[in-house]
C-alpha positions in Angstrom: 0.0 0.0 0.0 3.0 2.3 0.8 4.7 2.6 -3.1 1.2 3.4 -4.5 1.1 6.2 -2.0 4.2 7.2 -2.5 4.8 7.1 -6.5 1.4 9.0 -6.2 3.6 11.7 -4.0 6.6 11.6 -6.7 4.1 12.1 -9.4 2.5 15.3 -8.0 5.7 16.9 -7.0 7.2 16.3 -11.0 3.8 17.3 -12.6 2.9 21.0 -10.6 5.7 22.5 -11.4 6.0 21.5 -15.0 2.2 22.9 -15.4 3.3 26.0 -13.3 6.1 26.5 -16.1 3.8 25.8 -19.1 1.3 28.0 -17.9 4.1 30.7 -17.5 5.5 29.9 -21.0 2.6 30.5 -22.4 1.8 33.6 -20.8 5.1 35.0 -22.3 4.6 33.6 -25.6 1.4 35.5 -25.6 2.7 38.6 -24.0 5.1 38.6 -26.5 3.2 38.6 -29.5 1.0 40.9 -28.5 3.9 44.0 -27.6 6.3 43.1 -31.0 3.7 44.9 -33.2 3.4 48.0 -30.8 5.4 50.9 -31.5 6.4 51.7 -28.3 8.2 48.5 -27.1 9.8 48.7 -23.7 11.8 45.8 -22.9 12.7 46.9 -19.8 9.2 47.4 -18.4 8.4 44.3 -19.9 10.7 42.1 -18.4 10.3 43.9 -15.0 6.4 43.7 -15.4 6.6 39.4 -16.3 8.9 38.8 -12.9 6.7 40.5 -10.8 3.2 39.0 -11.7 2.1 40.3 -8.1 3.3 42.7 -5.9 3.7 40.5 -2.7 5.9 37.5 -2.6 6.3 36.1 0.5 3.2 35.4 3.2 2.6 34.8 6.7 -0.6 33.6 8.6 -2.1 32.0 11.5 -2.9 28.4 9.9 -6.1 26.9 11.9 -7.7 23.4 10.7 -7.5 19.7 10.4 -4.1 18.9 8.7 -0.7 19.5 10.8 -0.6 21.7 12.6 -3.8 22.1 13.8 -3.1 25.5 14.8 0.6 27.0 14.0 2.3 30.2 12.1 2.5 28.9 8.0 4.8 30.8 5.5 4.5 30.7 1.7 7.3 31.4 -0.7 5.9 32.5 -4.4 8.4 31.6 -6.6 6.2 32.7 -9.8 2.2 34.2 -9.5 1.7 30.3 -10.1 3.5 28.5 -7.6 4.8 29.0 -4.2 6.3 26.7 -1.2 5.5 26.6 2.0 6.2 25.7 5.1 4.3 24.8 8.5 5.1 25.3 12.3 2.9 24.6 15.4 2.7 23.0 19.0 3.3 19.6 18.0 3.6 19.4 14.0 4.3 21.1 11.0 4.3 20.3 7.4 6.1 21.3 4.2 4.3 21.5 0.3 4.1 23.2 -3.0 1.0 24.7 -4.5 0.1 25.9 -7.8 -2.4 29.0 -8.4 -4.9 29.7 -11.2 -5.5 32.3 -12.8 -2.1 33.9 -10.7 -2.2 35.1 -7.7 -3.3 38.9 -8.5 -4.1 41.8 -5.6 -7.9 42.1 -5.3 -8.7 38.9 -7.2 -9.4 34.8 -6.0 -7.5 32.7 -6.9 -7.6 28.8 -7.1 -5.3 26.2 -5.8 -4.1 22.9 -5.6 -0.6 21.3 -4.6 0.8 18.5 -1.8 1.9 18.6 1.3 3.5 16.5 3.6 2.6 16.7 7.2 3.8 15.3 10.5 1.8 15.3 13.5 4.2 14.0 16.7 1.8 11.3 18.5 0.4 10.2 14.9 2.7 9.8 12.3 3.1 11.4 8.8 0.9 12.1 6.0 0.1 13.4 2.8 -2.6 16.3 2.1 -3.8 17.5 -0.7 -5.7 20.5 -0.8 -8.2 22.0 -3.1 -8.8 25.4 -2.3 -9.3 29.4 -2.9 -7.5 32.2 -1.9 -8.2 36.0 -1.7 -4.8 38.5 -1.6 -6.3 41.8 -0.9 -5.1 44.8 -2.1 -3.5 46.2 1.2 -1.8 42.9 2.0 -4.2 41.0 3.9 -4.9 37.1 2.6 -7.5 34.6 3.5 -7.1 30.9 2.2 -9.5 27.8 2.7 -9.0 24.5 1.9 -10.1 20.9 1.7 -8.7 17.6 0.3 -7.9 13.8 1.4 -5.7 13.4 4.2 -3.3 10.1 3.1 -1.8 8.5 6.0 1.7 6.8 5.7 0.9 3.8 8.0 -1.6 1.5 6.2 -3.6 0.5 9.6 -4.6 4.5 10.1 -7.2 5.7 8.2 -7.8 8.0 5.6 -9.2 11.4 6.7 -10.5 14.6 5.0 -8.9 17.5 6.3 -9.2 21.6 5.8 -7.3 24.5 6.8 -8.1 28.6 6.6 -5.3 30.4 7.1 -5.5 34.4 7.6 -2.3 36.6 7.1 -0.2 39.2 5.6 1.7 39.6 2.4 5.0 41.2 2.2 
């Protein structure tokens, strides 16, 4: 039961990023296209404009729910307006994951999500999570998430859960 679980792991940490990158690629492909007839073309502003995607980079929020930790400080990473990491802390837990956002993550505008995360709870064990969700980054900073998705326990004699998580935070 264990290498089902965890080629299922492999295969979702190879395939987000890849879409994160196609979906990037072809984002600047149409960007692209659409500036080489103007008659103004910047390449400066351009490139500058395509790295940032949104104005806030990094987050951190109180994380409340049922995935490890239940209740703890989580920190998110954006390495594109796509796809971040993040990371986890709390009492006795803390987990670690990637997500990937559509459309990207933009001030003012929701956001959809999905990604993996592994998560350790001390007196249970490990798990996977994988979280379907939506998230709002407000225009001054402020950004709510909520999530829900299967909870995939490492030892075969727990069982598997649904678990959810809203985190509440600021963007810097």
């Amino acid at each position: 039961m264990k290498k089902p679980i965890i080629k299922l792991v492999v295969l979702f940490m190879v395939i987000i990023p890849l879409i994160s990158f196609a979906q990037i690629n072809d984002e600047t492909n149409s960007d692209s296209t659409s500036t080489a007839n103007a008659t103004d073309f910047d390449t400066n502003s351009l490139k500058k404009e395509k790295r940032q995607g949104t104005t806030f980079r990094n987050n951190l929020s109180i994380h409340l729910g049922a995935f490890d930790p239940w209740i703890g400080i989580y920190y998110e990473r954006l390495v594109s307006p796509y796809w971040g990491f993040d990371v986890a802390v709390g009492l006795v837990g803390g987990s670690v994951g990637t997500k990937v956002y559509y459309p990207k993550l933009s001030p003012g505008k929701i956001s959809f999500y999905t990604g993996i995360s592994e998560g350790i709870l001390l007196l249970i064990g490990s798990k996977h999570y994988i979280p379907i969700g939506l998230t709002y980054p407000g225009k001054k900073s402020l950004r709510i998430s909520l999530d829900v998705g299967p909870q995939i326990f490492h030892d075969t004699s727990e069982e598997n859960q649904i678990g959810f998580s809203l985190k509440v935070g600021k963007s810097f």
